[in-house]
Backbone bond lengths (Angstrom), bond angles and torsions (degrees), N, CA, C in turn:
res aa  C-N    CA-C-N  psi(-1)  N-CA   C-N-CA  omega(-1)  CA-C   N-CA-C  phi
1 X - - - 1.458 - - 1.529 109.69 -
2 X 1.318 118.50 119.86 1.032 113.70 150.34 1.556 161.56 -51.23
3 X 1.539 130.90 115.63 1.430 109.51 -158.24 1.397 132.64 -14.89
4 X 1.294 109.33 -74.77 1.156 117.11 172.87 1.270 134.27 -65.36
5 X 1.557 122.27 -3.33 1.764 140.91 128.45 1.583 115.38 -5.89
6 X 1.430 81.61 -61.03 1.605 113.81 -157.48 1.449 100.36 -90.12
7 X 1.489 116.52 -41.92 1.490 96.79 -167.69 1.861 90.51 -84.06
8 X 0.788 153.13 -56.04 1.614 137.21 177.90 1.158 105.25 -47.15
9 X 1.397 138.10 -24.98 1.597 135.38 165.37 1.625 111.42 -40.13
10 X 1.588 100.81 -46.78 0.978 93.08 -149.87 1.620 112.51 -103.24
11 X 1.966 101.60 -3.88 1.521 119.19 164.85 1.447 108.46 -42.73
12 X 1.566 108.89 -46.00 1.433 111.15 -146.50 1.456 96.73 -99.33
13 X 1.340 117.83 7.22 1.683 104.30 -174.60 2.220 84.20 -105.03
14 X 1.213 98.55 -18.76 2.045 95.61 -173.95 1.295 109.03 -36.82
15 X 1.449 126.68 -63.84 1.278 113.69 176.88 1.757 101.45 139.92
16 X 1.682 108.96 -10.32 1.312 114.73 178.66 1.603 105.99 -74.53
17 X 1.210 113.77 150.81 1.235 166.03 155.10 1.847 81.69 -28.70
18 X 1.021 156.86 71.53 1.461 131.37 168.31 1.337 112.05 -131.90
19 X 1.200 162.24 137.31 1.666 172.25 -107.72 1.647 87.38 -151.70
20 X 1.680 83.64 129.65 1.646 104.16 -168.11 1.431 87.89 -90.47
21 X 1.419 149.93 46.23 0.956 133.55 156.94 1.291 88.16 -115.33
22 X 1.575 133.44 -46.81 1.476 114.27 163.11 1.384 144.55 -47.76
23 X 1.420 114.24 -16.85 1.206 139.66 167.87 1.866 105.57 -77.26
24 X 1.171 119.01 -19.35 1.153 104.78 -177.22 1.723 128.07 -112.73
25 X 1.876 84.08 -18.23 1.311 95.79 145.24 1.508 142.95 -56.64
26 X 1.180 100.29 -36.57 1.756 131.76 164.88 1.876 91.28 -40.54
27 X 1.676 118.55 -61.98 1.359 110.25 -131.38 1.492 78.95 -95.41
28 X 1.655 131.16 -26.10 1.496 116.63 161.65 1.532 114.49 -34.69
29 X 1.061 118.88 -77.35 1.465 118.71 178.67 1.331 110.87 -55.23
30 X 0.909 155.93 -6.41 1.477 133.68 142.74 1.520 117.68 -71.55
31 X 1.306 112.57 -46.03 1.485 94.16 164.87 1.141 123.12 -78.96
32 X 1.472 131.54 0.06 1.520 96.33 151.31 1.122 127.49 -95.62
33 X 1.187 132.92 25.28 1.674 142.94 -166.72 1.738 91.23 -103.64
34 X 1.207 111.99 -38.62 1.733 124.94 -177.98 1.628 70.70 -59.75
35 X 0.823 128.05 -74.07 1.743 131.11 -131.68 1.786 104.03 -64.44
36 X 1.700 102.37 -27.97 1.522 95.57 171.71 1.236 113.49 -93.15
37 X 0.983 125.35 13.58 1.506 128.86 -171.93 1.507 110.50 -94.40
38 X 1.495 103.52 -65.59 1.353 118.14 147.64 1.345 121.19 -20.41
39 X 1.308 108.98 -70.09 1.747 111.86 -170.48 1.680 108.92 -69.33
40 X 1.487 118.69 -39.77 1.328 115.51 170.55 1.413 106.48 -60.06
41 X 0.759 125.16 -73.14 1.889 121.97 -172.67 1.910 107.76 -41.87
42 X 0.991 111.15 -41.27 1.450 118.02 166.56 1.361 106.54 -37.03
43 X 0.975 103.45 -57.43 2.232 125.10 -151.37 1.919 83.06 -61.45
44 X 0.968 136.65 -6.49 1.397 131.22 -158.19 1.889 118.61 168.99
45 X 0.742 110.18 71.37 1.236 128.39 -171.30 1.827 119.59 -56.97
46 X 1.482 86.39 -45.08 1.369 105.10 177.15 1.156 135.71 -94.86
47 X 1.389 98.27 -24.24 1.716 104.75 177.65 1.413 118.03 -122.32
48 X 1.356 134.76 150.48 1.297 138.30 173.81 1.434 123.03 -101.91
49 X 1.386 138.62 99.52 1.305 135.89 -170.02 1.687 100.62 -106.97
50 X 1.332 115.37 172.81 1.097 116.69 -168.77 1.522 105.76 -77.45
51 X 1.548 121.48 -43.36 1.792 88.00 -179.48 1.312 103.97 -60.51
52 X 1.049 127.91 -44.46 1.549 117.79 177.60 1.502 131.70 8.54
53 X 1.585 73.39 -84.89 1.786 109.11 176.69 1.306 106.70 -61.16
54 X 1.596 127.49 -20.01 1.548 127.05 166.72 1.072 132.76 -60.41
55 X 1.529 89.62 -54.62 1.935 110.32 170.97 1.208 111.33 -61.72
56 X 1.653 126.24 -35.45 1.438 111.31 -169.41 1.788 103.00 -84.33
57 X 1.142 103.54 -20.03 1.533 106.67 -175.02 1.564 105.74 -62.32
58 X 1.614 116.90 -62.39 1.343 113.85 167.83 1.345 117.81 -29.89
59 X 1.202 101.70 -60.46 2.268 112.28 -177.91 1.457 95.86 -47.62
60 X 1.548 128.30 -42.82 1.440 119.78 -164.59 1.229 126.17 -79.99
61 X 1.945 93.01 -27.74 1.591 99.46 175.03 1.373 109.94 -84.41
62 X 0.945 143.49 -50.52 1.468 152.70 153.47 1.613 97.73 -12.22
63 X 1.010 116.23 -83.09 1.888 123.69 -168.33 1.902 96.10 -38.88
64 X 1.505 96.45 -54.23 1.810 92.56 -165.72 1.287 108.43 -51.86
65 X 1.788 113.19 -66.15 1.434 124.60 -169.72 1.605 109.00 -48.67
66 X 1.303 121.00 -44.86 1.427 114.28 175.60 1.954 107.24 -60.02
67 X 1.146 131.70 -50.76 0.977 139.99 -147.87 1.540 88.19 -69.48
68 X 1.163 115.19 -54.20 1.720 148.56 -170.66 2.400 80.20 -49.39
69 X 1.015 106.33 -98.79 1.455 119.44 179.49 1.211 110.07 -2.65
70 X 1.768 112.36 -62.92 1.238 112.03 -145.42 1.549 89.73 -91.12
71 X 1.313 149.34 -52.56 1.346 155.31 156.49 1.495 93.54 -9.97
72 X 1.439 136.89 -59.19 1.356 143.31 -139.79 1.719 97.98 -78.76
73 X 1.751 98.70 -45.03 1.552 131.21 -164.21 1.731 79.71 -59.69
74 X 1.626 127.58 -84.48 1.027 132.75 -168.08 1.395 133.20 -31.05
75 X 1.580 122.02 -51.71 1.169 158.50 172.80 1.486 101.49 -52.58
76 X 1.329 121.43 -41.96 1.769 139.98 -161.54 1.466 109.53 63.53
77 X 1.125 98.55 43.77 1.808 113.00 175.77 1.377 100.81 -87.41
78 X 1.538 119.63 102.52 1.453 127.10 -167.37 1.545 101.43 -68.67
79 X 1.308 115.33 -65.65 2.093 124.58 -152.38 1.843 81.87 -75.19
80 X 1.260 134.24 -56.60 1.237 137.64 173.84 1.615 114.06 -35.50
81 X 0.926 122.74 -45.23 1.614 125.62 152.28 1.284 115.16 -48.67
82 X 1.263 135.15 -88.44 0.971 131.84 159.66 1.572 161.74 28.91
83 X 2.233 81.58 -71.37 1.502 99.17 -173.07 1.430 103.72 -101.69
84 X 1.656 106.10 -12.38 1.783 107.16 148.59 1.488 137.15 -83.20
85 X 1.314 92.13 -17.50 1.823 91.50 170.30 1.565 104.42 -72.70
86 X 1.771 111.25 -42.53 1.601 101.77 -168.74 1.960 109.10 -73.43
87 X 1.208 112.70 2.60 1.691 115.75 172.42 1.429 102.86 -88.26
88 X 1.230 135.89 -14.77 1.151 144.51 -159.19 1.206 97.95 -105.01
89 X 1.492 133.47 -54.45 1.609 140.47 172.23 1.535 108.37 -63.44
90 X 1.314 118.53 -30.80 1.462 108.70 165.27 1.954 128.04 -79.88
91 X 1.447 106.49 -26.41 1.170 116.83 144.14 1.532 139.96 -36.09
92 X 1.518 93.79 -50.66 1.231 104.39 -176.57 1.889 107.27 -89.29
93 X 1.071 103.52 4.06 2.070 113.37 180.00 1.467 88.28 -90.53
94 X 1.581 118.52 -45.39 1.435 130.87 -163.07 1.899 114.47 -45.08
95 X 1.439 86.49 -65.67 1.503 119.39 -167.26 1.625 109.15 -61.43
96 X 2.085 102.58 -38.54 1.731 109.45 172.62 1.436 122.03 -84.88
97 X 1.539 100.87 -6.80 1.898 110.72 163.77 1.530 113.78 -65.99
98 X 1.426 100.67 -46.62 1.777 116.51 -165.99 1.584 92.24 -78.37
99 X 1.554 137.38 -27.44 1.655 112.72 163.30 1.357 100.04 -85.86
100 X 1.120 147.42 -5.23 1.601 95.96 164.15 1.708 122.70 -68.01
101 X 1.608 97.59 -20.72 1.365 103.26 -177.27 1.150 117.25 -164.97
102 X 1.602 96.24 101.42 1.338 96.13 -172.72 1.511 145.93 -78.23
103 X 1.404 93.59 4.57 1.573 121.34 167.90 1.915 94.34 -46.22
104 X 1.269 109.37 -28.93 1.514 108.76 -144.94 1.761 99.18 -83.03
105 X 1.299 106.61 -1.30 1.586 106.01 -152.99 1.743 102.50 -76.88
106 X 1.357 111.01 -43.79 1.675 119.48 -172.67 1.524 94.64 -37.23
107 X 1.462 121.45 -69.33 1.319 131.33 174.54 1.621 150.22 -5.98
108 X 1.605 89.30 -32.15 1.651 134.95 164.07 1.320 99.71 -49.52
109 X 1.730 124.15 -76.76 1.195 143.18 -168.37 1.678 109.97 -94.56
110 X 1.249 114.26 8.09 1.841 103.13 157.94 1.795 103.33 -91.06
111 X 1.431 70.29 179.65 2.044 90.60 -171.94 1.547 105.34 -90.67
112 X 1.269 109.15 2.30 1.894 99.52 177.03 1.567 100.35 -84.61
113 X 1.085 103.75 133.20 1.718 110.06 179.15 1.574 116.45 -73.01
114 X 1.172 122.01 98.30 1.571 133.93 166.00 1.603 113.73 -27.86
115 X 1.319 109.74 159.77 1.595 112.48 -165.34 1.646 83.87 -119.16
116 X 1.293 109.55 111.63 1.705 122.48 -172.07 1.615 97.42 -71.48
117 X 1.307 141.37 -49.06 1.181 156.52 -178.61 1.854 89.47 -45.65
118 X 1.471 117.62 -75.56 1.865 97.84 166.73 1.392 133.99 -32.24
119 X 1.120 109.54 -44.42 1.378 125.80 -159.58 1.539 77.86 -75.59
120 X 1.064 135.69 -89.81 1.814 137.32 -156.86 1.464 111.46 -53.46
121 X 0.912 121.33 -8.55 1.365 122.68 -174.64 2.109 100.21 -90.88
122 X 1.359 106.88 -42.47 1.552 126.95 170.71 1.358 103.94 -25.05
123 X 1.580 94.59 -56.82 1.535 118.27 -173.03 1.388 110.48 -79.43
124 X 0.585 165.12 -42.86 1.436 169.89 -97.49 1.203 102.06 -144.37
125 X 1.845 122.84 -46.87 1.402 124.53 154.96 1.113 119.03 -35.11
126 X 1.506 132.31 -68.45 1.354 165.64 -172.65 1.684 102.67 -43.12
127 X 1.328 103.82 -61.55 1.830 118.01 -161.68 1.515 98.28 -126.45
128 X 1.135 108.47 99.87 1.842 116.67 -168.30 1.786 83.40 -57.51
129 X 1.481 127.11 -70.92 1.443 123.19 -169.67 1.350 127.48 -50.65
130 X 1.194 130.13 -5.18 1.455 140.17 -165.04 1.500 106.31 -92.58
131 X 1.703 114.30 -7.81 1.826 107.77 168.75 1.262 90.81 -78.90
132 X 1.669 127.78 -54.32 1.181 107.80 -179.49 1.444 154.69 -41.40
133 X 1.652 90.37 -37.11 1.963 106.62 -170.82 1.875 87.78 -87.60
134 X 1.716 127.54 -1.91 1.565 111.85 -166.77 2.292 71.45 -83.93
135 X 1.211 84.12 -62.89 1.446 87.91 -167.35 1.768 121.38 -6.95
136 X 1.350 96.98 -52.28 1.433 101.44 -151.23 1.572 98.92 -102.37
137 X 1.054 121.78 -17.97 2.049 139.49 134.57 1.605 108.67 -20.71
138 X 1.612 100.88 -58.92 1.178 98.31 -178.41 1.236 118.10 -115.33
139 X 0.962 140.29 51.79 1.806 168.29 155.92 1.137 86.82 -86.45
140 X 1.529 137.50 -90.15 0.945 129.45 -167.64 1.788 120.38 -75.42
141 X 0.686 124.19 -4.68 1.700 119.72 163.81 1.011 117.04 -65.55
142 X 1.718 115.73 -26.92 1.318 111.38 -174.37 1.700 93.92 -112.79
143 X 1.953 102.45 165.98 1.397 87.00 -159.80 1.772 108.33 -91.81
144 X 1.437 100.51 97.48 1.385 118.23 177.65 1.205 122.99 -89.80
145 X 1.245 142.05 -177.45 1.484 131.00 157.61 1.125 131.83 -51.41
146 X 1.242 107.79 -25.09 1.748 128.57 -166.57 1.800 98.99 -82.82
147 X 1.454 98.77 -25.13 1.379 101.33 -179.90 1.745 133.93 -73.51
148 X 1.869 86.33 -29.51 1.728 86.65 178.43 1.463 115.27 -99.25
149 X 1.240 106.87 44.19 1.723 121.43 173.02 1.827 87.35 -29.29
150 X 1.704 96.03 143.78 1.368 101.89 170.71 1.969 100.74 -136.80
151 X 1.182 129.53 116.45 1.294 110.70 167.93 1.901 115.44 -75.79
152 X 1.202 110.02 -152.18 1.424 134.96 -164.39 1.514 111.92 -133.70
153 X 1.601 128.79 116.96 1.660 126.50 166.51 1.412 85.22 -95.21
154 X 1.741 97.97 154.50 1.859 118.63 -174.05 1.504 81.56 -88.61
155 X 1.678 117.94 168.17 1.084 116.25 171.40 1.254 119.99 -67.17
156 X 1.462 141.32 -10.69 1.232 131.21 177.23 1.182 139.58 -88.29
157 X 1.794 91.81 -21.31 1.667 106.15 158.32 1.710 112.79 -56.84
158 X 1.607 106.57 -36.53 1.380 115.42 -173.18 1.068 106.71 -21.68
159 X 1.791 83.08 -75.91 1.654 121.96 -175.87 1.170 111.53 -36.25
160 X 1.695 120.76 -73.07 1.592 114.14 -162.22 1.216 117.09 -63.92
161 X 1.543 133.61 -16.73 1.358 150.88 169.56 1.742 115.68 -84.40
162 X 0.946 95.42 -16.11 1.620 85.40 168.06 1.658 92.90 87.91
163 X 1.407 136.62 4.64 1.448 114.44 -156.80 1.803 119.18 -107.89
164 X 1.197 116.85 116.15 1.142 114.66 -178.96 1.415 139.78 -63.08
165 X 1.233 95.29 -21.12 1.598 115.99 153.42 1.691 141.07 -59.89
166 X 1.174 126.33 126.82 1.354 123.24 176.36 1.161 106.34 -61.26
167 X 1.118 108.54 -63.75 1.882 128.33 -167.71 1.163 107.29 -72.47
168 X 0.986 103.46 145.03 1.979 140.13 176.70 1.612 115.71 -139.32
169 X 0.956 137.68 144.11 1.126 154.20 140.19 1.270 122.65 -39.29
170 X 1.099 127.23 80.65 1.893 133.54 -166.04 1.483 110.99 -170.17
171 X 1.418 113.60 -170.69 1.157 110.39 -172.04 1.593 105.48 -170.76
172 X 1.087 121.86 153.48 1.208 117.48 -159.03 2.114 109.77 -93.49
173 X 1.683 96.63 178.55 1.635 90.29 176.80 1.600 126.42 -65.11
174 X 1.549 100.63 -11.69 1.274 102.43 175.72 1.590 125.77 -72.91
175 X 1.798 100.78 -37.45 1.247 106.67 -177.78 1.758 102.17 -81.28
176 X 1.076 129.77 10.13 1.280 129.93 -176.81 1.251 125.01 -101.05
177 X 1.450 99.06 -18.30 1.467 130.41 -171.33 1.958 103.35 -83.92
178 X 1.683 96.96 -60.11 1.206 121.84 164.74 1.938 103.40 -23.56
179 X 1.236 92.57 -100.01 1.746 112.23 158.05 1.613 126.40 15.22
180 X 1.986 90.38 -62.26 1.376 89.84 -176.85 1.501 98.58 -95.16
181 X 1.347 155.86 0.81 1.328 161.52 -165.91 1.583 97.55 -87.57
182 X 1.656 113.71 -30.18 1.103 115.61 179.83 1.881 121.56 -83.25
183 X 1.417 96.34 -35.75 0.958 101.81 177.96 1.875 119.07 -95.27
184 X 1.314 109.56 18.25 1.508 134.32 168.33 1.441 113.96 -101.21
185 X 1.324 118.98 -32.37 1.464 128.23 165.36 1.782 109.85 -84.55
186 X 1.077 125.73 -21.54 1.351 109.19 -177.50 1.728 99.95 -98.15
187 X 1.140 104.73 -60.37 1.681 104.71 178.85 1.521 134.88 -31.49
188 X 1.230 96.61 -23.69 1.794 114.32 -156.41 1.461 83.90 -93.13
189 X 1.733 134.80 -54.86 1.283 138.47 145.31 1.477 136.27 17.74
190 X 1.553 90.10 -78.52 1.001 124.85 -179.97 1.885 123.91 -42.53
191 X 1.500 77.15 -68.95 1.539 107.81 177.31 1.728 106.98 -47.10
192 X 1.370 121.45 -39.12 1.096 133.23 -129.02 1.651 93.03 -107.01
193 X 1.778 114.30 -30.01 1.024 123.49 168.32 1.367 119.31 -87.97
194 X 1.072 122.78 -10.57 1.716 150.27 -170.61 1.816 88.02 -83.40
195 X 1.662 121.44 -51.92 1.126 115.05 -157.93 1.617 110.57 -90.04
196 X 1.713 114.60 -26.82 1.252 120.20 175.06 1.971 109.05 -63.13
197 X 1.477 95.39 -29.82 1.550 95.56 -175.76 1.474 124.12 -67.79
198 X 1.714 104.73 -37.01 1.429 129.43 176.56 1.541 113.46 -84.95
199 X 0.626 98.49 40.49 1.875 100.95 -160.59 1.991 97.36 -102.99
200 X 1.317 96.60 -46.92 1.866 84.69 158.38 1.849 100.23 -131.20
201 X 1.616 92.88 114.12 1.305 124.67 -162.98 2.165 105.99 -59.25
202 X 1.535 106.45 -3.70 1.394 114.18 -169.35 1.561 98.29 -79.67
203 X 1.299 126.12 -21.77 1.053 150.33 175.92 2.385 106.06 -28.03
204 X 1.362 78.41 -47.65 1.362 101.52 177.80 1.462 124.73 -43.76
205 X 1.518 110.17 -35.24 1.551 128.37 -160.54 1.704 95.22 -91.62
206 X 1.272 120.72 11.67 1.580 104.36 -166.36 1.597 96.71 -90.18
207 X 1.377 99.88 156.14 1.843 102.18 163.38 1.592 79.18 88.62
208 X 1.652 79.91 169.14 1.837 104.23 -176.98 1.828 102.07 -76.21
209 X 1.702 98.68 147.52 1.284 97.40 175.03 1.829 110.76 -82.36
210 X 1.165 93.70 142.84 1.572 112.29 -163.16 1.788 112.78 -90.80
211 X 1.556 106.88 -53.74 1.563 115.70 168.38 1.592 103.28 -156.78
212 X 1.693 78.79 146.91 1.698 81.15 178.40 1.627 117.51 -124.61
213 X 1.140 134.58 150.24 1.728 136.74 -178.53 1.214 109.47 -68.91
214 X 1.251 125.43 132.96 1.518 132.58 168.78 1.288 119.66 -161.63
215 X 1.525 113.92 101.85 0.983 135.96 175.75 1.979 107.36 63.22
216 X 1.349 105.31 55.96 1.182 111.91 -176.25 1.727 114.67 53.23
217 X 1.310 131.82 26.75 1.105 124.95 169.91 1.941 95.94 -148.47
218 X 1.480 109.94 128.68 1.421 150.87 -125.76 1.915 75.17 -96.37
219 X 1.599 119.48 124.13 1.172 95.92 164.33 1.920 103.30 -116.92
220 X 0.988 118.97 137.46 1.911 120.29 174.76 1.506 97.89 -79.19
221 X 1.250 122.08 123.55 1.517 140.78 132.94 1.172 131.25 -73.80
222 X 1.463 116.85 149.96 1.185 123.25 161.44 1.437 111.52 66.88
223 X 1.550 122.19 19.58 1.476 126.23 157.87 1.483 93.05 92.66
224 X 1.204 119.43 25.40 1.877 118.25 -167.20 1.734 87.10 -100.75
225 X 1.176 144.64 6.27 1.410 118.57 165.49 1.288 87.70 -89.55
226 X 1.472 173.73 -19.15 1.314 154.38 176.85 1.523 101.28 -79.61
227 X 1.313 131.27 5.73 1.343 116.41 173.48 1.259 104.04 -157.28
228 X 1.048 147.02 19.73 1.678 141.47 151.33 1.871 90.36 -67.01
């Protein structure tokens, strides 16, 4: 089974309120993220250049943060939701910076530190609503009000649990619903910028080559085993 098998396995066993067509949208976008992964590694089999290592990084961060989300979604881990959906909205600023120019992509994977304020703005060009949904991403990432969501136990859970407390840490089908609307608007995105980028697969060869295959043993160039 595949990760994400398992983590939508285990969306649909949570107990929320969620439409199995959203659930299956979920597993669309994972297979097509397989599908760019695949095709990028194709484009070059043997060698690793720096967009390379960009494109696959996007595919890698993308796979986690979603995987990360929906695990969080399941669990009813409120701020844990959250601080992966808003890695996912910055991802997706990432990926629409590198099409306007893709000169820009090597850049991803050097050591000069990127100006995040560019990168979101990329996005923000792109998806007039996406300052908004980063906004309120990060309302709760940071510790705001929005952050110490508190739910409600009925009195009988009290009871059968022994718990003296009203409050629990949860959240209801609405906010769950919410959740995946968020992560249906960024994902679908993603992909979509993933495919405008890959669209001529030569794309791959930009930037210095990093490592190359030979004869099943991995060789580092260009002083890149002291910094991969």
């Amino acid at each position: 089974m595949k990760p994400e098998d398992h983590t939508i396995a285990q969306l649909r066993l949570s107990g929320f309120a969620i439409a199995e067509e959203n659930t299956a949208a979920l597993e669309e976008f994972f297979r097509q993220l397989r599908a760019s992964d695949d095709a990028v590694s194709r484009a070059s089999p043997l060698e690793l250049y720096e967009s390379m290592w960009a494109i696959l990084g996007i595919i890698g961060r993308s796979y986690q943060l979603m995987l990360c989300a929906i695990d969080q979604l399941a669990d009813g881990n409120w701020n844990g939701f959250y601080v992966a959906a808003r890695g996912l909205a910055e991802t997706l600023c990432a990926v629409a910076w590198v099409n306007e120019n893709s000169d820009r992509l090597p850049s991803l994977v050097q050591f000069e530190a990127l100006r995040i304020g560019r990168i979101m703005n990329a996005g923000y060009r792109k998806y007039s609503q996406l300052q908004d949904i980063y906004a309120r991403l990060s309302s709760i990432s940071h510790p705001n009000r929005g952050s110490h969501l508190l739910g409600f136990r009925s009195p009988d859970e009290r009871q059968d649990k022994g718990i003296w407390s009203p409050f629990c840490l949860t959240f209801s089908d609405h906010f769950a619903n919410e959740m995946m609307e968020l992560l249906l608007e960024i994902g679908p995105k993603i992909i979509r910028e993933l495919d405008l980028l890959t669209r001529d697969l030569s794309i791959v060869r930009k930037g210095r080559l990093m490592a190359q295959i030979v004869q099943s043993t991995t060789l580092f160039l260009l002083g890149a085993a002291q910094r991969v």
